[in-house]
VMD Tcl script that draws the C-alpha trace (Angstrom):
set ca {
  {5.57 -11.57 -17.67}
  {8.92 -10.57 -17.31}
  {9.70 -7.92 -15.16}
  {11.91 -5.15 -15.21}
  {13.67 -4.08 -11.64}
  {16.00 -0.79 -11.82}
  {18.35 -0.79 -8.69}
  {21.05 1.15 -7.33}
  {24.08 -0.14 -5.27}
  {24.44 2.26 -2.49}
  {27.60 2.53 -0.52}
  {27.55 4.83 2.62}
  {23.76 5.52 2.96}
  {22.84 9.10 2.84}
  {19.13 10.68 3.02}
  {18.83 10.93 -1.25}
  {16.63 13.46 -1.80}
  {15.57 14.92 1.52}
  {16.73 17.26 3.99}
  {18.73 15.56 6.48}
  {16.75 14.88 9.72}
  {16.77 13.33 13.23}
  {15.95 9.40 12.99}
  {12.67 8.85 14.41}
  {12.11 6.89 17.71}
  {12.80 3.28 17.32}
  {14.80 3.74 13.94}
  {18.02 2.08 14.03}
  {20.54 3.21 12.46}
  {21.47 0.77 8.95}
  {23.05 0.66 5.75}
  {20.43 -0.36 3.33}
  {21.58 -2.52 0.11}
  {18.48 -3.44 -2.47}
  {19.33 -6.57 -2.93}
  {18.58 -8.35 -6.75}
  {14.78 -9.35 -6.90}
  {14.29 -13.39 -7.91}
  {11.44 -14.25 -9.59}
  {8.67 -15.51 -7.05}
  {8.68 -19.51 -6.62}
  {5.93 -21.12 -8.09}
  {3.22 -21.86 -5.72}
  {2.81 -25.33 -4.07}
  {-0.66 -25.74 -3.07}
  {-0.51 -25.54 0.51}
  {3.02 -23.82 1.37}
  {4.01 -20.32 0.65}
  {7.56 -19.38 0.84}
  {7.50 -15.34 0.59}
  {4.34 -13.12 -0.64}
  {5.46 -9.45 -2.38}
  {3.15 -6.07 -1.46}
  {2.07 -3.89 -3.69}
  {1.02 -0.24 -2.77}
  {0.04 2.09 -5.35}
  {-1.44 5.57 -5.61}
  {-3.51 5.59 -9.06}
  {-4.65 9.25 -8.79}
  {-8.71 9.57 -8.95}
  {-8.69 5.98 -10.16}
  {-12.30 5.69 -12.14}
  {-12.40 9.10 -13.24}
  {-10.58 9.14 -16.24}
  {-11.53 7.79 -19.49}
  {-8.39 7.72 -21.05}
  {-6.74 5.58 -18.53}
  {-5.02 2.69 -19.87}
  {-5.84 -0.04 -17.33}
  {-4.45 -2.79 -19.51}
  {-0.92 -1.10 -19.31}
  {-1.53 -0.67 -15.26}
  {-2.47 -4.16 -14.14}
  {0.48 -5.20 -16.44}
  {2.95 -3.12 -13.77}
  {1.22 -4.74 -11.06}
  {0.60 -8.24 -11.75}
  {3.20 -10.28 -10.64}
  {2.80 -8.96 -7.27}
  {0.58 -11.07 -4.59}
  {-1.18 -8.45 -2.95}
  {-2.00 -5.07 -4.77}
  {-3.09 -2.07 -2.17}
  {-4.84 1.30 -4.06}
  {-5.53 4.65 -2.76}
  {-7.65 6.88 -4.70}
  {-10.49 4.97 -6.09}
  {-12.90 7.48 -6.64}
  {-15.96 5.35 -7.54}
  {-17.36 1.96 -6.95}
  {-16.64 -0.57 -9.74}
  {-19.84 -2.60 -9.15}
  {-23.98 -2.25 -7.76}
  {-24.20 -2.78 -4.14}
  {-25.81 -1.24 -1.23}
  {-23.91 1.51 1.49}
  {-24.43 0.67 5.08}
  {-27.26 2.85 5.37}
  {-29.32 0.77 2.51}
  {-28.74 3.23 0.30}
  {-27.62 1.55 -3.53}
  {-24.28 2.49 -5.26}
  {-23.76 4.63 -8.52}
  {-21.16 2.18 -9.80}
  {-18.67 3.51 -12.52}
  {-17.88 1.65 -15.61}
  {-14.32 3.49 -15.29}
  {-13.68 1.88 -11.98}
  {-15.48 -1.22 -13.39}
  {-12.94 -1.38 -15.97}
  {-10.03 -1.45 -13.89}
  {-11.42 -4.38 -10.92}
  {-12.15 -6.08 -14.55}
  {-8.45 -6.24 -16.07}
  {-7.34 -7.25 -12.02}
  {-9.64 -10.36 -11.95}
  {-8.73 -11.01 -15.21}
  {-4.90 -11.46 -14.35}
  {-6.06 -13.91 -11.35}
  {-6.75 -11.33 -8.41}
  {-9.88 -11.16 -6.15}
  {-10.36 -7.82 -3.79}
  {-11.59 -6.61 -0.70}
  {-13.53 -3.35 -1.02}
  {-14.34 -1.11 1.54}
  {-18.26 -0.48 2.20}
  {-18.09 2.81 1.23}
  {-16.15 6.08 0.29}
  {-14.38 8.32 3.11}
  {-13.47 11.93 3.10}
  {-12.70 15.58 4.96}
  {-15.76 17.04 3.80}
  {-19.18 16.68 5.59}
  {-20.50 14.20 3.01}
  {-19.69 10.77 1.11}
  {-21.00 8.51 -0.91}
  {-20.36 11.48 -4.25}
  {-18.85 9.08 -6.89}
  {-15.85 11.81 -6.88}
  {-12.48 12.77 -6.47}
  {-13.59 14.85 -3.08}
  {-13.77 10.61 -1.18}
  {-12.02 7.65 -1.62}
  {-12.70 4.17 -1.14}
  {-10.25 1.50 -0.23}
  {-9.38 -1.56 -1.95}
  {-6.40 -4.31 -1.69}
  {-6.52 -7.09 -4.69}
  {-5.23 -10.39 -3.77}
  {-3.36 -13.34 -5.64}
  {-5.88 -16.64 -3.74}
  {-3.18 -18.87 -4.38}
  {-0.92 -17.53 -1.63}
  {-2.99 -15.29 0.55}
  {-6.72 -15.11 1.96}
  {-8.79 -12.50 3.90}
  {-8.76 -13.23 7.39}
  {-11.79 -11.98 8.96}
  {-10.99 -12.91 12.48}
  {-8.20 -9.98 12.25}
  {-9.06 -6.34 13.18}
  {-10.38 -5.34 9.65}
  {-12.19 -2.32 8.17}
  {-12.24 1.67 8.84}
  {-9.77 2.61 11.90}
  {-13.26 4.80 12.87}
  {-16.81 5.07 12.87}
  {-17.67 8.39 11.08}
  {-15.86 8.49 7.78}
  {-16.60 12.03 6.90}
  {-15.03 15.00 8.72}
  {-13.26 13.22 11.06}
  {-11.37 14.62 13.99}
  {-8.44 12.91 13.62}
  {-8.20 12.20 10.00}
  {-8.48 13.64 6.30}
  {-9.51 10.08 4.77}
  {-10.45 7.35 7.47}
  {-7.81 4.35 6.99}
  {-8.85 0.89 6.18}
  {-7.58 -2.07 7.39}
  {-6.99 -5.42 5.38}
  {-6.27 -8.25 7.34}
  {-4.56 -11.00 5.48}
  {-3.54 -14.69 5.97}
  {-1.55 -16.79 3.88}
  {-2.77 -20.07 2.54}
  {-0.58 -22.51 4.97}
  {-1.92 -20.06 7.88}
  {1.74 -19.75 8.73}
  {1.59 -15.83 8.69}
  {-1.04 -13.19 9.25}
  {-1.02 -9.78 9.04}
  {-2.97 -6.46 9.27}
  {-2.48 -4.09 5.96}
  {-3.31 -0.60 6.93}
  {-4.09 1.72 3.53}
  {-3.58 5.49 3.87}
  {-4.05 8.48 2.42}
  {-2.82 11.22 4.60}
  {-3.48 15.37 4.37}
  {-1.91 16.43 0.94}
  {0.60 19.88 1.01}
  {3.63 21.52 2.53}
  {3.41 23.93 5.39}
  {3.38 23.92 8.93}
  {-0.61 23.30 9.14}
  {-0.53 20.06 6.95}
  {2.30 18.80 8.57}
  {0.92 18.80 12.11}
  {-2.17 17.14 10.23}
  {-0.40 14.48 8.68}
  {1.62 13.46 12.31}
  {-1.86 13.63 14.08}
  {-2.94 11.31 11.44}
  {-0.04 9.04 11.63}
  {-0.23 9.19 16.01}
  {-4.17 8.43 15.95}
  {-3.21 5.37 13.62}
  {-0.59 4.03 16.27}
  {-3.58 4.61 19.11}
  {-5.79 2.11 16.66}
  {-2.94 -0.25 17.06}
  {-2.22 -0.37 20.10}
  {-6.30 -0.73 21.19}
  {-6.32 -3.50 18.93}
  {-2.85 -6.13 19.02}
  {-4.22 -8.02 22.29}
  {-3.70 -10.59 19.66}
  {-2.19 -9.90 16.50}
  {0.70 -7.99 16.11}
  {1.72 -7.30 12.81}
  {0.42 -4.20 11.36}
  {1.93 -2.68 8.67}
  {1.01 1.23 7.14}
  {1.05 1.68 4.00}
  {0.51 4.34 0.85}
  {0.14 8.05 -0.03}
  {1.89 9.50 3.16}
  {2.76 12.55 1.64}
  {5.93 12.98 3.59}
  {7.67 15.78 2.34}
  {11.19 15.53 3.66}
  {13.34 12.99 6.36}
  {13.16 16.21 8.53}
  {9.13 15.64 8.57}
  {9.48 12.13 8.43}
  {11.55 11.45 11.89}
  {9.01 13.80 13.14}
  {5.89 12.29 12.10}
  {7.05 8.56 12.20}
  {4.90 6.81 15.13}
  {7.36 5.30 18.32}
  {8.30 2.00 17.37}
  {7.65 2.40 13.83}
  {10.20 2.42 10.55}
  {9.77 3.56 7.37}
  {11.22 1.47 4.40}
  {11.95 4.49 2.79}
  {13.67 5.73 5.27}
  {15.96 7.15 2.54}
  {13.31 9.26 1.38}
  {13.33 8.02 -2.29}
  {11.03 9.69 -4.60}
  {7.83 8.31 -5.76}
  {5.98 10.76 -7.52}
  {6.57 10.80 -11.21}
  {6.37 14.68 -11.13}
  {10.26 15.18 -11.86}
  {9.74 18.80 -11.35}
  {8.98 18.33 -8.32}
  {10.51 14.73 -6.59}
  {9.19 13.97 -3.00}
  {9.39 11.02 -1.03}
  {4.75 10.54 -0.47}
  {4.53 6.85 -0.13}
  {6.05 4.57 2.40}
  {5.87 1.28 4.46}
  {6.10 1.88 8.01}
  {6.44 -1.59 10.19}
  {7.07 -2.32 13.87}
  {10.07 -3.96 13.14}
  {10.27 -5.43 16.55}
  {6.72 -7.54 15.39}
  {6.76 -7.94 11.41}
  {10.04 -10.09 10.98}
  {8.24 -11.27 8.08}
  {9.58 -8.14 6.24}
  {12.35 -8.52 4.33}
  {14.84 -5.47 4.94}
  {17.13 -6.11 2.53}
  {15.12 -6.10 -0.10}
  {13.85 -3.07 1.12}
  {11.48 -1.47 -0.41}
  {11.48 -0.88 -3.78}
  {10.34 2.06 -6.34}
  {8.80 0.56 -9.15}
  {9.74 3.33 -12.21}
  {6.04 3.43 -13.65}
  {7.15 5.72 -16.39}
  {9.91 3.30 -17.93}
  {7.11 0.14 -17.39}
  {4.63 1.74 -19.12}
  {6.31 3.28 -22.25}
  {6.13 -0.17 -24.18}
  {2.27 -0.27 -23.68}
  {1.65 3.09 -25.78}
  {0.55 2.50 -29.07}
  {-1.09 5.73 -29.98}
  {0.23 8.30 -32.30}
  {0.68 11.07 -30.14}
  {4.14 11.58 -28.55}
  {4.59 9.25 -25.50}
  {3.47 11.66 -22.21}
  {6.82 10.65 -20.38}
  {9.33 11.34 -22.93}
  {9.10 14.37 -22.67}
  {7.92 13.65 -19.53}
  {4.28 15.96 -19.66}
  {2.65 15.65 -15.80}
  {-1.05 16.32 -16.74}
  {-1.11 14.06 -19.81}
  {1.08 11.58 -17.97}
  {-1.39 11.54 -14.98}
  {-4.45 11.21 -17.23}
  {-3.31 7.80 -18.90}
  {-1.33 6.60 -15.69}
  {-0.72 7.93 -12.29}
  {1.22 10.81 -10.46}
  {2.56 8.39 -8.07}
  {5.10 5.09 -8.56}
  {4.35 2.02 -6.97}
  {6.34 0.46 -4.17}
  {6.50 -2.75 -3.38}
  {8.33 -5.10 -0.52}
  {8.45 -8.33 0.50}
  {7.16 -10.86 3.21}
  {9.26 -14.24 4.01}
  {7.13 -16.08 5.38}
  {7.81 -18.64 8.64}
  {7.08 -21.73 9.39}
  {4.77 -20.64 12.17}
  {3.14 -17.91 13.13}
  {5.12 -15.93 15.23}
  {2.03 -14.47 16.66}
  {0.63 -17.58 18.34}
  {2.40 -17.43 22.21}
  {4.83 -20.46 22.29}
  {2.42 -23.14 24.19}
  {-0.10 -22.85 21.50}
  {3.09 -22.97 19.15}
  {4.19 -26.18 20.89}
  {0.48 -27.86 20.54}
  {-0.04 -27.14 17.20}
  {3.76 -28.38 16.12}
  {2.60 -32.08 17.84}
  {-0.74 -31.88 16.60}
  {-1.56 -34.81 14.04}
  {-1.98 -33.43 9.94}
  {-4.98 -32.97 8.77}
  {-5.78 -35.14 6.24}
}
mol new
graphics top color blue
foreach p $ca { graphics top sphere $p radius 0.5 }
foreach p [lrange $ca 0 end-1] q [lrange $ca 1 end] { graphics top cylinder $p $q radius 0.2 }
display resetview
C-alpha cells in the first residue's frame, strides 16, 4: 500500500497551537524540519536498517459495532510496531491472573483479526486496568494494553523490564490507568528497547493537571528503579497534554517530547489539542530519529477512500460523534528508530567481545 504523508516545511519554529511555555528540563532548544518519509527497505532476513512506531488512540476500541476495522489496519499497516490505548475488551478466551476466564468480544476479536491478517502478531496485557475499584468489566470504565508487531523486524524481548509499571491495577495511588510496558528487540539483536503505553487522567483544570504530572513523575521513578541495564525507554500515547505551558511542566527531567510543538492530534477540530506524544531520554534512545520527528498521521483524509456507504462521509462535514463511532477521536503518530550496528546498551568490553566473536553459523 501506498501511503499518503502530509507535511509542512517549518521555518522559525514556534509552539503551533499551544500557549507558549517554559521548555521543560533537559529540552534543548531546536528547529525541527519533518523531513520527507522513504518507503521502508525491504527486509533482509537477519539485518534491520530502521523500524517505524506506531501509537494510536482508537477510542473504546471493541465497543462499537460500526467500526470499520478494515479501513483502520489499512492506516496502520505499513508501520512495524502498532501501540493501542483504549481496548476495552479482550479479543480472545483466556484466563485473568486470578484464574478467573475472560468474556472475550467479537468486536475486539474483529480488530486483532484484520492485524494478523496484514502480518502482525501482539502482546496483550493479562488483564484490564482502571481508576475505579474494579476490573476485569469488558467496558469503557478499563483498558487493556496491546502493541502489534511486524516478526520480520522486531521480537518481544522478555528479558527486558516488561508488563504493568505496578502491582494493583485498579485505584491506584499514583495512576488513572496502570502503564504497560513492551519490551522489544529487533531481529539482528542490534537494538532493544522498552515501549511504555499510556493513558493519562483525561480533562482541563488545575486538579487533572497535577494528576497527569504525578502520573508522568511516578513513570520516571519506574525508570529509573529499573535501567540497571537497559536504557532506552520510550513513553508513549494518550497524554492528554493540553497546552506547551502544561507540557514543560509535566515533562519528566531528562525527558523530550516529539511534539514538542504541540501539534494537534485529536480529530475534534472544534476543539484541537496536542493529547498524544513520544517522550524519549534523548541522552539514551539515539535510535530515534529527530528529524523525522514525529509525525501526525491525518486519519480523517486516510480514511475517506474506505467509505462506501451511502450516508454522507462523517468527516466532510467533519461530524465528531459519527466520526468517532466508525474511526477514532484521536490521529495516530508515528516516528522512527535507525537502528545501529550494536547495541548501544551493552558497556563497551562486552561490545568489544561480541565484535571478535566468531558468526554463528
Amino acid at each position: 500500500m501506498t501511503k499518503r504523508w502530509h507535511f509542512w516545511i517549518l521555518g522559525l519554529v514556534v509552539l503551533l497551537g499551544c500557549e507558549a511555555g517554559t521548555a521543560p528540563p533537559g529540552l534543548l532548544p531546536k528547529s525541527i524540519s519533518a523531513l520527507q518519509s522513504q518507503p521502508t527497505a525491504p527486509v533482509t532476513e537477519g539485518a534491520v536498517d530502521s523500524i517505524t512506531v506506531c501509537s494510536f488512540n482508537i477510542q473504546f476500541l471493541g465497543s462499537s459495532r460500526s467500526r470499520d476495522d478494515a479501513a483502520l489496519v489499512d492506516v496502520v499497516d505499513d508501520y512495524d510496531v502498532v501501540v493501542v490505548q483504549e481496548l476495552v475488551a479482550p479479543p480472545y478466551s483466556g484466563t485473568f491472573p486470578d484464574g478467573s476466564a475472560y468474556r472475550p468480544d467479537k468486536e475486539a476479536g474483529h480488530f486483532f483479526n484484520a492485524m494478523r491478517g496484514a502480518g502482525f502478531e501482539y502482546v496483550l496485557s493479562s488483564e484490564d486496568t482502571g481508576t475505579g475499584a474494579k476490573n476485569h468489566q469488558n467496558g469503557s470504565t478499563t483498558e487493556w494494553w496491546v502493541a502489534f508487531y511486524k516478526p520480520t523486524k522486531v521480537k518481544p524481548a522478555a528479558d527486558l523490564p516488561n508488563g504493568f509499571l505496578a502491582n494493583d491495577r485498579t485505584d491506584h495511588t499514583d495512576y488513572e490507568r496502570v502503564p504497560y510496558a513492551f519490551g522489544f528487540r529487533t531481529i539482528d539483536g542490534n537494538s532493544d528497547f522498552v515501549l511504555i503505553s499510556v493513558h493519562l487522567q483525561p480533562n482541563n483544570g488545575p486538579k487533572a493537571r497535577a494528576r497527569r504530572k504525578q502520573e508522568l513523575t511516578a513513570i520516571a521513578q519506574w525508570i529509573d528503579a529499573n535501567d540497571a541495564v537497559e536504557r532506552d525507554f520510550i513513553i508513549l500515547g494518550d497524554m492528554n497534554i493540553e497546552n506547551a505551558k502544561e507540557l514543560a511542566s509535566a515533562t519528566p527531567y531528562g525527558f523530550v517530547s516529539l511534539n514538542d510543538e504541540c501539534r494537534p492530534t485529536n480529530t475534534n477540530q472544534n476543539n484541537p489539542r496536542p493529547y498524544d506524544h513520544v517522550m524519549i531520554n534523548s541522552a539514551y534512545s539515539v535510535e530515534v530519529d529527530t528529524k523525522f520527528d514525529m509525525q501526525v498521521i491525518d486519519l480523517v483524509k486516510e480514511v475517506r477512500p474506505h467509505w462506501k456507504k451511502s450516508t454522507p462521509f462523517p468527516g466532510d462535514p467533519y461530524n465528531h460523534n459519527e466520526f468517532r463511532k466508525y474511526f477514532s477521536d484521536h490521529h495516530p503518530v508515528v516516528f522512527r528508530m535507525n537502528i545501529p550496528s550494536f547495541d548501544d546498551d551493552l558497556e563497551p568490553v562486552t561490545r568489544a567481545a561480541a565484535a571478535t566473536e566468531p558468526a554463528t553459523k
